[in-house]
C-alpha positions as CSV (number, residue, x, y, z in Angstrom):
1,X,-75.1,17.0,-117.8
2,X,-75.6,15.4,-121.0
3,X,-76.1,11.5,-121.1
4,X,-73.6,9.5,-122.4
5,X,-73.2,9.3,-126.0
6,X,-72.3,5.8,-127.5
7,X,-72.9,6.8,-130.9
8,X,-70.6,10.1,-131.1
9,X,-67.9,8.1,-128.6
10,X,-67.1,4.7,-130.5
11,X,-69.2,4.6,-133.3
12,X,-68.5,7.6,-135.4
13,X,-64.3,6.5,-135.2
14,X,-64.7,3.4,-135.7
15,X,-66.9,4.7,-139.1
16,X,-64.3,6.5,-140.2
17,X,-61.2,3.3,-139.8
18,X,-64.0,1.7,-142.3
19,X,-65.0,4.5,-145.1
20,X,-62.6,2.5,-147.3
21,X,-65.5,0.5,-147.2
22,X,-68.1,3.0,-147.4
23,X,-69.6,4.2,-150.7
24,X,-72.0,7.0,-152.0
25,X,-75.7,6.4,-152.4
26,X,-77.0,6.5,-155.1
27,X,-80.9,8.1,-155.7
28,X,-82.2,4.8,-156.8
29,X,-80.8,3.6,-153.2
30,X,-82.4,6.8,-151.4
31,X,-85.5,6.1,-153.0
32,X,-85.7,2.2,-151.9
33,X,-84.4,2.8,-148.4
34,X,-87.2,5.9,-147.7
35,X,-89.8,3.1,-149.1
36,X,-88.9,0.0,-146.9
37,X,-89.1,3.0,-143.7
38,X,-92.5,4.1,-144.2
39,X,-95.0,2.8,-141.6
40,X,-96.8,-0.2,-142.7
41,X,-100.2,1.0,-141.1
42,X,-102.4,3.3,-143.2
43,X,-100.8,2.8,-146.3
44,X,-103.3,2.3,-149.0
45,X,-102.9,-1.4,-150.3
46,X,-100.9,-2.2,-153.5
47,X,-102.8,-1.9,-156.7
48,X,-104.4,-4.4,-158.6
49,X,-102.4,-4.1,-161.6
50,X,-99.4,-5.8,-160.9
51,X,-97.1,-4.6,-163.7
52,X,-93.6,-3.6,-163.0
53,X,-94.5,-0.1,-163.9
54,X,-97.9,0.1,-161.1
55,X,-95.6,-1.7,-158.8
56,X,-92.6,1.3,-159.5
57,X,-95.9,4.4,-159.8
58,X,-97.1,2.9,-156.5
59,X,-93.7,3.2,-154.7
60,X,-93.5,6.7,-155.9
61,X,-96.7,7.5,-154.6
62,X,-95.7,6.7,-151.4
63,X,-92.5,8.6,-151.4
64,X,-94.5,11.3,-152.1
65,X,-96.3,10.8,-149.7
66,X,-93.1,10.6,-146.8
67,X,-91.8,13.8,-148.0
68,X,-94.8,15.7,-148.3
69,X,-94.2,18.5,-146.0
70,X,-90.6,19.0,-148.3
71,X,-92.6,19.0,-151.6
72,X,-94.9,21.6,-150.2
73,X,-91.9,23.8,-149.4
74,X,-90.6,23.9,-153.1
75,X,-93.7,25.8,-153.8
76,X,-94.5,23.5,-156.8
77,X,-98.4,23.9,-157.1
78,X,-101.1,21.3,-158.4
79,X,-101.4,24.0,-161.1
80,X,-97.8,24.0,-162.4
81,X,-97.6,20.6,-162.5
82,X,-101.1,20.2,-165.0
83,X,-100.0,22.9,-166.9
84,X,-96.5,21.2,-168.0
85,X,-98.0,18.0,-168.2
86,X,-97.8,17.1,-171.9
87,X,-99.7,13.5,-171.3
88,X,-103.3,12.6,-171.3
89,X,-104.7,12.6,-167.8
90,X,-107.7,10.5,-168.3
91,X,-110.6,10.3,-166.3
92,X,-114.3,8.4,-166.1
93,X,-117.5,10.7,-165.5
94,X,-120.4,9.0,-164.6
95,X,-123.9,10.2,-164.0
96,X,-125.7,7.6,-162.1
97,X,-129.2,8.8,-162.3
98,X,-131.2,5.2,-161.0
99,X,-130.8,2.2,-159.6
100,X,-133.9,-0.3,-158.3
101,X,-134.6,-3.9,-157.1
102,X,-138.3,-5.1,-157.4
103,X,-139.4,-1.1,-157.1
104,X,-137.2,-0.4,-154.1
105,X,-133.7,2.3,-154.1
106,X,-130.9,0.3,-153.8
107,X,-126.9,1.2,-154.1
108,X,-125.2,-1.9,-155.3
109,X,-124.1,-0.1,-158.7
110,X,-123.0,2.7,-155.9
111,X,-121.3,0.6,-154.0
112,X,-119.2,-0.5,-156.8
113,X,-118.4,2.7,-157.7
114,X,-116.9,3.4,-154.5
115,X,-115.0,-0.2,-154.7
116,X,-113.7,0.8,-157.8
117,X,-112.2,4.3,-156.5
118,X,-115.1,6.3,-157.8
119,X,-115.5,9.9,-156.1
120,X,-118.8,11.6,-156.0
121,X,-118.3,14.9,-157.2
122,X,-122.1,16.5,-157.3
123,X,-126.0,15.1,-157.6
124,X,-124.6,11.7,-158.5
125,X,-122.0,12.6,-160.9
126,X,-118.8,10.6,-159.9
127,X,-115.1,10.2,-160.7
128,X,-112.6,8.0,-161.0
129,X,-109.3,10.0,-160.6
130,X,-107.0,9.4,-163.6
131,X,-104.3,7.1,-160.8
132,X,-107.0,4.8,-160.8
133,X,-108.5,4.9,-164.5
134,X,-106.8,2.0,-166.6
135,X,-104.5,3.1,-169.0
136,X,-105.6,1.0,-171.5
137,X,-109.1,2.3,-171.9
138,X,-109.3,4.0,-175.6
139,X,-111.5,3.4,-177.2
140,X,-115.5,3.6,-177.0
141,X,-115.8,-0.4,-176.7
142,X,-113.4,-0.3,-174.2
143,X,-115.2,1.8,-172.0
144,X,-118.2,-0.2,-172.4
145,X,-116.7,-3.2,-172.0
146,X,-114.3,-2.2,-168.7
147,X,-118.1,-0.7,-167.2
148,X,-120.0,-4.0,-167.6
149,X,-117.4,-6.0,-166.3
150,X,-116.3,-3.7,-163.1
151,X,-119.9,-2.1,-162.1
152,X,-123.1,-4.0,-163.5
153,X,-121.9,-7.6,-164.4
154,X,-124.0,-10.3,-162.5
155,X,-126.7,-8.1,-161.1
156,X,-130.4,-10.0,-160.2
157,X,-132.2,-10.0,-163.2
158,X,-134.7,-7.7,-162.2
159,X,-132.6,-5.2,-161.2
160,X,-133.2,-1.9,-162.9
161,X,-130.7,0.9,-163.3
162,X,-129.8,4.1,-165.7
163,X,-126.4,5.5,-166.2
164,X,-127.5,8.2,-168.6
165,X,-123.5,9.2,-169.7
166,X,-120.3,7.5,-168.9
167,X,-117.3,9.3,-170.5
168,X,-113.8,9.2,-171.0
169,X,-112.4,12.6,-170.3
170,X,-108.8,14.4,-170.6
171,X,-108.6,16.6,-167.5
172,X,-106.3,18.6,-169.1
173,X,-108.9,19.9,-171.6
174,X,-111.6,20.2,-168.4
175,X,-112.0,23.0,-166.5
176,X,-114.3,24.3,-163.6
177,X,-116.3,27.6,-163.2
178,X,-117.8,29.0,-159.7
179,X,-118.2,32.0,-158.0
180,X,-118.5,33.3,-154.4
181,X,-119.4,29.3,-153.7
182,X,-117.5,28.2,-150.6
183,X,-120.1,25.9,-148.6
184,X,-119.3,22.6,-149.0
185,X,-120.6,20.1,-150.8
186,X,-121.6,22.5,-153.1
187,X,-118.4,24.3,-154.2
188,X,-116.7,21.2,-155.2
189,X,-115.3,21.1,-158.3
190,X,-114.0,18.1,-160.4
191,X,-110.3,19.7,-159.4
192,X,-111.0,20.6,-155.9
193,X,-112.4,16.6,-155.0
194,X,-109.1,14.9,-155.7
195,X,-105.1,15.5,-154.8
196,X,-102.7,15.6,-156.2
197,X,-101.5,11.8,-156.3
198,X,-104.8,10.8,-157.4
199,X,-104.8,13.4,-160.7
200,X,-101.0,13.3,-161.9
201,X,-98.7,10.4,-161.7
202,X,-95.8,10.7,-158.4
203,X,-93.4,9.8,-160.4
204,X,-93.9,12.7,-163.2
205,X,-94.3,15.0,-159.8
206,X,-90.9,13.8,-158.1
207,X,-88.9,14.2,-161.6
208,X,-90.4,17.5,-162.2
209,X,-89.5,19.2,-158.8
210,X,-85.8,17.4,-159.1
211,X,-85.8,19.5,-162.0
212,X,-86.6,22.6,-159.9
213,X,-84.0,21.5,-157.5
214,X,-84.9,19.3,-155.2
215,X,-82.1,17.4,-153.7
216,X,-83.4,14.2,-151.8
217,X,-79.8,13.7,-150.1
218,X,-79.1,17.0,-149.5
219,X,-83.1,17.4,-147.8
220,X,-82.3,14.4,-145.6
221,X,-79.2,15.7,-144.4
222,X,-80.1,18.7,-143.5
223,X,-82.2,17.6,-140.6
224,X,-85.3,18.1,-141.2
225,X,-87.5,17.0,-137.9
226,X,-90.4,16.4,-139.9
227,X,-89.1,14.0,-142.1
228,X,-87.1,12.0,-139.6
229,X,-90.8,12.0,-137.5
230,X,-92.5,10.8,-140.5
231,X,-90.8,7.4,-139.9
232,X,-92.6,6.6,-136.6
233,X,-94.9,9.2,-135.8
234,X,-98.6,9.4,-134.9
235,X,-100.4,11.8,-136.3
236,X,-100.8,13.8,-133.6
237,X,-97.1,14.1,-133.3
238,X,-96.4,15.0,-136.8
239,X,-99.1,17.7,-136.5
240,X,-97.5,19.2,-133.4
241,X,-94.2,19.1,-135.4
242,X,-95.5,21.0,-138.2
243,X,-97.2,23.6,-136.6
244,X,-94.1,24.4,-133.9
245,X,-91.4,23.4,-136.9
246,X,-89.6,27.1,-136.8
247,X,-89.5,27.0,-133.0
248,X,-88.5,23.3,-132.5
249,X,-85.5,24.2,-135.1
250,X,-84.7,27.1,-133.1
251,X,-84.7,25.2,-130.1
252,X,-82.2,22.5,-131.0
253,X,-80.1,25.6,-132.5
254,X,-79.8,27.2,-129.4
255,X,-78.7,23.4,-127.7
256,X,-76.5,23.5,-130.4
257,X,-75.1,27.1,-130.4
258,X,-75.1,26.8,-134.0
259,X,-77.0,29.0,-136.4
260,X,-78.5,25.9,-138.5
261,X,-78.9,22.3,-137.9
262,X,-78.3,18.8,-139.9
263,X,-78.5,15.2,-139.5
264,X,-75.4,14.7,-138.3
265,X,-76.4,17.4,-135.2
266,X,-79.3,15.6,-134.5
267,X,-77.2,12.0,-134.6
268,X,-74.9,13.5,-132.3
269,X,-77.7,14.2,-130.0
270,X,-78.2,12.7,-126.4
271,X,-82.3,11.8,-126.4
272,X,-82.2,13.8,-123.0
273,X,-80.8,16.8,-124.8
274,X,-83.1,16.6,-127.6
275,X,-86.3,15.9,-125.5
276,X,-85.6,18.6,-123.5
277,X,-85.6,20.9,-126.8
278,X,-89.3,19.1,-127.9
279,X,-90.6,19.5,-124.5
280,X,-93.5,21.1,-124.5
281,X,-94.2,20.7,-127.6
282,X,-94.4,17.1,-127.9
283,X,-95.9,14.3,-125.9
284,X,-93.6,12.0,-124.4
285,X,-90.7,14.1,-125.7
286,X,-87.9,12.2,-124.5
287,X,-89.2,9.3,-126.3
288,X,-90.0,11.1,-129.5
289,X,-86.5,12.4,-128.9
290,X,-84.9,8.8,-128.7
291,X,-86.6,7.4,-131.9
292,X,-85.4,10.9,-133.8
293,X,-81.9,10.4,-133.5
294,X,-82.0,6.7,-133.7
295,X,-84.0,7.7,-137.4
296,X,-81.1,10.4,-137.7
297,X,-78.3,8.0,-137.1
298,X,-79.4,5.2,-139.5
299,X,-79.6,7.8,-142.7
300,X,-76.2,9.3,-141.6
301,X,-74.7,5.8,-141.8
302,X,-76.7,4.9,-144.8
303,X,-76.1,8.0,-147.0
304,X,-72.0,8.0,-145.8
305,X,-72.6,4.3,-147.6
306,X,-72.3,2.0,-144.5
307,X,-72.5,-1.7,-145.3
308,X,-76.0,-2.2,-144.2
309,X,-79.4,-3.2,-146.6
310,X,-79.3,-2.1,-150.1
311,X,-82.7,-1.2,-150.6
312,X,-85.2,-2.7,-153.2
313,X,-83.6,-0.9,-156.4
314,X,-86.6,1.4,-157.3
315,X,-85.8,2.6,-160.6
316,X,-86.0,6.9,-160.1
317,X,-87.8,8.4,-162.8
318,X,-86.3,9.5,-166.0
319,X,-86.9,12.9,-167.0
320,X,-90.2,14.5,-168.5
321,X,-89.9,15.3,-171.8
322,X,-91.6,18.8,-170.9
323,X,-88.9,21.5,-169.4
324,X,-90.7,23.5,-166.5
């Protein structure tokens, strides 16, 4: 017998003596609310630049980076993306070629480069992914100016070291050649070394697959385990999830004896019920069960525009001014 169910009993009638009350959400709202719910640990810290506009890129990023099985789905490749871009996508080669202190090897130009977000890509030729190059970087003299001050200022004296190019480069006019390379390090490519965050802004990515059709709400609503996981889960879990997804849906169907399922389904859900559908593929199901609907039940109320937090008001992005 199914446990007893609080939230479908008293909760969902006393919601609906209230929906005077209630509003719809808006994206902005979405947008904020999917931000404050992403686990605090592992997230990459804030950047340095802190501008309104880094502050409103970096909460992109990480939306992109909560609904990242979704995006995937669309079928939107790395590829499209560049190829509709229609702004510079600047990035900083660098050869590093030597570095000495009193006739001995040393890496504290290196280890700069890796402070400063640097990626090798082969033989000492590194990266910095255009997320992390500075916007303002133009001209010639501002290259040389950003280099001294980020990677050799206030070496020893003595210290030797040879950067034989360091370039400003528009991906978009880059490309990469090989063939029949697959071993790794050595089939890397200047693509191939960074994702997709780090070489195109989240924000451009989000608008341009809203233009494809991506509905946030309507992705949320439907269900979706994944993303309701994605708010507590380990990654073990989240793996598990993904690579069972089609079966785990069929699952709670067939608990349901419905041919589909949404958020309000899984809201509805006793944990017991639920577990028993994620048993077996799942640790601790019943638990993992538990914190699902609980993640089900708060977007349910928060999209049917309970009174509840508001969010922090990320501003979504307006739209590119290329048409995929």
């Amino acid at each position: 017998m199914p446990g007893f169910d609080l939230f479908g009993r008293f909760v969902k009638p006393f919601r609906k003596s209230v929906e005077p009350l209630m509003r719809k959400r808006g994206e902005d709202e979405i947008i904020a609310a999917l931000i404050d719910r992403i686990p605090v640990e592992g997230e990459p810290e804030a950047p340095e630049d802190g501008s309104r506009e880094a502050r409103r890129e970096d909460d992109f990023r990480r939306l992109m980076r909560r609904i990242q099985h979704q995006f995937d789905a669309t079928g939107v490749t790395t590829d499209e993306l560049l190829r509709h871009y229609d702004r510079p996508l600047n990035a900083i080669l660098l050869l590093r070629f030597m570095e000495k202190y009193k006739k001995k090897a040393s890496l504290e130009i290196r280890d700069r480069l890796i402070g400063a977000g640097f990626v090798l890509l082969q033989s000492n030729v590194w990266v910095l992914p255009p997320s992390r190059t500075p916007a303002e970087l133009k001209t010639q003299e501002d290259l040389k100016v950003w280099v001294r001050s980020r990677l050799t200022k206030a070496l020893r004296k003595d210290y030797q070291y040879v950067m034989p190019f360091v370039a400003l480069v528009d991906l978009r006019k880059a490309i990469a050649e090989k063939h029949r390379v697959v071993k790794q390090p050595e089939g890397r490519t200047i693509f191939s070394i960074m994702g997709r965050e780090d070489l195109l802004p989240a924000s451009y990515v989000y608008s341009y697959v809203k233009r494809r059709g991506f509905d946030l709400e309507a992705m949320i609503r439907s269900g979706d385990l994944i993303f309701l996981a994605s708010a507590f889960a380990d990654a073990e879990t989240m793996e598990a999830l993904k690579q069972s997804q089609a079966y785990a849906t069929s699952r709670v169907q067939k608990l349901m004896n419905t041919e589909g399922i949404s958020l309000s389904y899984i809201a509805d859900l006793h944990e017991k019920e639920l577990g028993g559908a994620l048993d077996g593929i799942v640790k601790h199901p019943v638990d993992v069960a538990r914190r699902l609907t609980i993640e089900a039940q708060y977007w349910e109320r928060f999209l049917d525009g309970a009174p509840q937090d508001r969010g922090r008001g990320v501003q979504s992005p307006t739209p590119e001014s290329t048409e995929p």
